[in-house]
C-alpha positions in Angstrom: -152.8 -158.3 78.8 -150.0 -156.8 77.0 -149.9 -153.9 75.2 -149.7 -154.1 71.4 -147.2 -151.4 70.3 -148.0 -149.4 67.6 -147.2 -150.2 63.9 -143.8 -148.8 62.3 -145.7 -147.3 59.5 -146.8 -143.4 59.3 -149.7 -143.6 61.0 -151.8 -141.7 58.1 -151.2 -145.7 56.1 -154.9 -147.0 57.1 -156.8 -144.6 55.8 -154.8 -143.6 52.5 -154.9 -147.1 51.8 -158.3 -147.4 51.7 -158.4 -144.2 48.9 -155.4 -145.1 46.9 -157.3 -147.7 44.7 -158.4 -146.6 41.3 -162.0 -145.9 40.7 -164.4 -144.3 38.6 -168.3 -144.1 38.7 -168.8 -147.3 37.4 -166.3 -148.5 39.3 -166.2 -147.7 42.7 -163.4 -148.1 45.3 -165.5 -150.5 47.9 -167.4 -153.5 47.6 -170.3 -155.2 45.5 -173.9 -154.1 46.0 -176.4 -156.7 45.0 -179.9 -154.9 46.1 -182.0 -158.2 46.1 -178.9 -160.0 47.8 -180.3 -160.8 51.2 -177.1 -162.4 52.5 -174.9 -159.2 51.4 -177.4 -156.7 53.3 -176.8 -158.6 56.5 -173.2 -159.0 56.6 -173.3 -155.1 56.9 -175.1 -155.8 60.2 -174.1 -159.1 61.3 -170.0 -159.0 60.4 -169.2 -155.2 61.1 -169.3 -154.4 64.8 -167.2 -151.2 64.2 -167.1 -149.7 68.2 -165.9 -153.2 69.1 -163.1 -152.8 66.6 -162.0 -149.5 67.7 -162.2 -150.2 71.7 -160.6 -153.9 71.0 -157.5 -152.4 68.9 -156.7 -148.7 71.1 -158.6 -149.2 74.4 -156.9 -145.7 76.0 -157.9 -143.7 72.7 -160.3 -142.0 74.1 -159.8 -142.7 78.0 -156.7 -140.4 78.7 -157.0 -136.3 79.3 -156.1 -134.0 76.2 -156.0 -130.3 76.5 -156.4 -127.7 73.9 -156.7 -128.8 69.6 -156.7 -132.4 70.6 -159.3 -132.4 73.4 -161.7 -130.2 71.3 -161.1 -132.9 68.2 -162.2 -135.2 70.5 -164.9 -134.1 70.9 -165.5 -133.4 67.5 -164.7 -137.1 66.6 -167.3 -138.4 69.6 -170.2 -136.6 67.7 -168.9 -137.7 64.3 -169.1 -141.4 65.9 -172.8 -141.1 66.8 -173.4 -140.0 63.6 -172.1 -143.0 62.1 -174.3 -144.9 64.3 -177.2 -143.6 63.4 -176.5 -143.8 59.8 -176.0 -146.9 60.1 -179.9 -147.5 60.9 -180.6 -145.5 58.3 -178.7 -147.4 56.2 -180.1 -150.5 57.3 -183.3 -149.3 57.3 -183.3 -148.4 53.6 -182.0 -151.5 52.5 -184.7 -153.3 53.8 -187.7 -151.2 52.0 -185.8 -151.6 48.6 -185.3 -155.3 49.7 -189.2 -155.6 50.1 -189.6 -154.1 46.1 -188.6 -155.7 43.0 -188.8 -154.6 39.6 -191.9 -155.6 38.9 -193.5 -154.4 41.8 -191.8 -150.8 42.1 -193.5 -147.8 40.8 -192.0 -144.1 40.4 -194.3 -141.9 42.4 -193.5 -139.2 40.5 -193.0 -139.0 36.6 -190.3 -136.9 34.4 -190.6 -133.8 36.4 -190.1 -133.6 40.3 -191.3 -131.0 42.4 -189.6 -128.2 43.5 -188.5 -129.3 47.0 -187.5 -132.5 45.9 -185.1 -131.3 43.3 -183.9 -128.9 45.5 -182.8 -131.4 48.0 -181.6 -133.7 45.4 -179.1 -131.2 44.1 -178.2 -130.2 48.1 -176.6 -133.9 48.8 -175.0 -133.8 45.3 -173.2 -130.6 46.0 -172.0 -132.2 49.0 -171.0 -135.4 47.5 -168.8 -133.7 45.1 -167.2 -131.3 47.9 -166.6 -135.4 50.0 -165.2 -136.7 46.5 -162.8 -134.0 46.2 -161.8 -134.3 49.6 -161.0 -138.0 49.0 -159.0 -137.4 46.1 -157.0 -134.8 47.7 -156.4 -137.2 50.3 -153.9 -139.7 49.3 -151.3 -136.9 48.3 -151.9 -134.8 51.8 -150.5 -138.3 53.5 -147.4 -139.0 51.0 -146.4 -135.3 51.7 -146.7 -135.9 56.1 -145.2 -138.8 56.0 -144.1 -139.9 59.4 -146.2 -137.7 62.1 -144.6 -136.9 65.3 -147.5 -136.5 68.1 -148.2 -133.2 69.0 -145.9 -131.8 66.0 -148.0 -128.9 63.5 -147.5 -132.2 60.4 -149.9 -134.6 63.2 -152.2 -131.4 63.8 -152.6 -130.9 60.2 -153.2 -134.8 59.6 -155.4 -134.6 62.2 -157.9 -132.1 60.8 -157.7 -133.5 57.5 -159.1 -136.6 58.7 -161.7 -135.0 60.3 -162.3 -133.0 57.6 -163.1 -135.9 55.3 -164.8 -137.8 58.0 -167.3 -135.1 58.4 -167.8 -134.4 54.6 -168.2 -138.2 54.5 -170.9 -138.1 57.3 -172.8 -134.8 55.6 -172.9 -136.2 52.0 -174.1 -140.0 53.6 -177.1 -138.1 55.7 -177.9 -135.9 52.8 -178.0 -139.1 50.1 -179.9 -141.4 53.0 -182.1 -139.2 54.6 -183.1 -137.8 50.9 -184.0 -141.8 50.0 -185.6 -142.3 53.5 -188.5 -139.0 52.4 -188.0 -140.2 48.2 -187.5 -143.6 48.2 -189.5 -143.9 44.9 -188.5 -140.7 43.0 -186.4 -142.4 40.5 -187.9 -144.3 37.5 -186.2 -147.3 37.4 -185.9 -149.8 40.4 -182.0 -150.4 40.0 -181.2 -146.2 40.3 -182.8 -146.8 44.3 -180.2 -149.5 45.0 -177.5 -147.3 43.4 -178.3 -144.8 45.5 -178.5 -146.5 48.5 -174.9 -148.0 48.0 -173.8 -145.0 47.4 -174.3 -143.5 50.5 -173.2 -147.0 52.4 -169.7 -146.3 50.6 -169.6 -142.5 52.0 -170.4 -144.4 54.9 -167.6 -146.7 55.1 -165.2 -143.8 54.3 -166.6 -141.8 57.2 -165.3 -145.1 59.8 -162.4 -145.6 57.9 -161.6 -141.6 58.8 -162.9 -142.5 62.2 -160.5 -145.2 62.7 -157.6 -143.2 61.9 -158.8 -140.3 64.5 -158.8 -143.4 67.3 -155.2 -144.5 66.1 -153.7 -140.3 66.3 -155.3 -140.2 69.7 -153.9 -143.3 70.7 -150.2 -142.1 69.0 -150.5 -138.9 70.8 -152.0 -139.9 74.2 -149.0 -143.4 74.1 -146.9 -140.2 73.6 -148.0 -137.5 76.3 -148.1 -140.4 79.2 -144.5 -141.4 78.1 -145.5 -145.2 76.4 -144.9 -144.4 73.0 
């Protein structure tokens, strides 16, 4: 088959277009969680084969030699891709025992005050989703100031540990919000703050493969480059 040739755009578009859209806590950038929406839950599963994506669009990504910053971000980048995958049955995990609840039939296991541990690790995976927020807000100004990346040049090095920056911040504040649920899933008083929760680490989720996406098209840019088909 033929090759596709890689888009005109600065490669760093994908991802800041994802991050550009205005948002606040009550409205946030991605999607529409309905937590008794049965339908919603699997289209996560069903509709989202993300590997398949990546392989389909930049088959050589990953396939070609690197040496030095680019072969250890590999590698970086393959770990932060199992992550993802195992997030994602946590995810889906989740959203099946809150599925199984309802409002009438969900009870706080503790009341007003929560033990020690659990508040500690409570305020552990907010820290860390503040430090991810931060990150994504920084984001969309990093990429208007690269603008067009050569491969190899210190602007494509820099973009490229930016993106891995936010996809691991992504990944550390999704485990620390999903795993917390998966030990807590009945901390919080009311029925609707579990579903809130859970979305919220699906949409540090989805950032953390939108970052992921944009490390397969810089290693597809740079290795297109290094084997002289750029």
């Amino acid at each position: 088959p033929a090759r596709t040739p890689l888009r005109k755009a600065p490669v760093c578009a994908s991802l800041s277009a994802r991050l550009s859209s205005s948002h606040t806590k009550k409205h946030p950038r991605q999607g529409h969680f309905s937590p008794r929406d049965e339908e919603s839950i699997r289209s996560y599963n069903d509709n989202v084969d993300y590997d398949s994506l990546v392989a389909q669009r930049l088959p050589g990504a990953w396939s070609r030699p690197a040496k030095g910053p680019i072969r250890k971000a590999m590698v970086k980048a393959r770990a932060l891709q199992q992550d993802i995958r195992d997030l994602r049955c946590l995810l889906s995990n989740l959203w099946s025992r809150h599925a199984a609840l309802s409002e009438h039939t969900y009870r706080p296991k503790w009341g007003n005050s929560w033990p020690t541990e659990l508040d500690g690790a409570y305020k552990d995976y907010k820290r860390d989703d503040r430090k991810w927020r931060k990150l994504q807000d920084e984001f969309p100004k990093d990429c208007l100031d690269n603008g067009s990346l050569c491969p190899g040049s210190p602007l494509f090095r820099k973009r490229l540990r930016e993106t891995m920056k936010l996809g691991a911040a992504a990944v550390r504040t999704s485990r620390g919000r999903l795993e917390f649920l998966d030990k807590y899933l009945c901390c919080f008083q009311r029925y609707e703050q579990v579903g809130t929760h859970i979305y919220e680490g699906f949409n540090a989720l989805q950032n953390a493969e939108a970052a992921m996406g944009e490390l397969t098209l810089l290693f597809a840019s740079y290795s297109m480059t290094v084997t002289g088909h750029g």
